[in-house]
N, C-alpha and C positions, 0 to 999 in steps of 0.2 A: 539441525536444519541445514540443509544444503547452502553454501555462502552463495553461491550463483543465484540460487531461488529470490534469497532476500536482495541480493542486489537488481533482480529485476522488479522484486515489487517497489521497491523502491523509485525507479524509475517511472512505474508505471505509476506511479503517485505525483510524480514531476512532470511526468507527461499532460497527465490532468489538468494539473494545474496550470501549465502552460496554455493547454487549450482552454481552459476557460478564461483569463487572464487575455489572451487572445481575440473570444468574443466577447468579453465586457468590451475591449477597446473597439470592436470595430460594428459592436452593436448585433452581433450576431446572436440571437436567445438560442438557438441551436447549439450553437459550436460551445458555448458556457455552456448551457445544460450537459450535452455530453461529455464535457471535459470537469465537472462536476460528478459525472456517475461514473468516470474512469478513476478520478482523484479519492473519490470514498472505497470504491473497490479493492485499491491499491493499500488504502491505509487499512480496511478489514483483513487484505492476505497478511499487511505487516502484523496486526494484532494479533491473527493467527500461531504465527513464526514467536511471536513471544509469548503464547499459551504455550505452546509446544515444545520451547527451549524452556518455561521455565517446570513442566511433569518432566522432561528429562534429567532437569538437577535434585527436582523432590525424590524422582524412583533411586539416582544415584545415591544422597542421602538415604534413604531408607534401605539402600541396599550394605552400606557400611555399617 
């Protein structure tokens, strides 16, 4: 997996969080909800990236 990839989703996981974190405090149900659907998003590409890194290491084993 490209390092670049995972370090954006990452962010975009931090971003989330921030926005929602943001409108809990200012009472915003928007700005949390949205920042809720970008925080879950963010940790589904993570999940992603580590189904992906780990059939790269099984095909490696299997390839030795």
């Amino acid at each position: 997996m490209n390092m670049g990839k995972k370090i954006r989703h990452k962010v975009e996981t931090a971003e989330g969080a921030a926005k929602k974190a943001v409108g809990r405090a200012s009472g915003n149900a928007h700005l949390e909800a949205e920042g809720s659907k970008e925080q879950a998003k963010g940790n589904a590409k993570q999940m992603g990236d580590k189904v992906k890194d780990a059939g790269k290491k099984i095909k490696n084993v299997l390839k030795h």
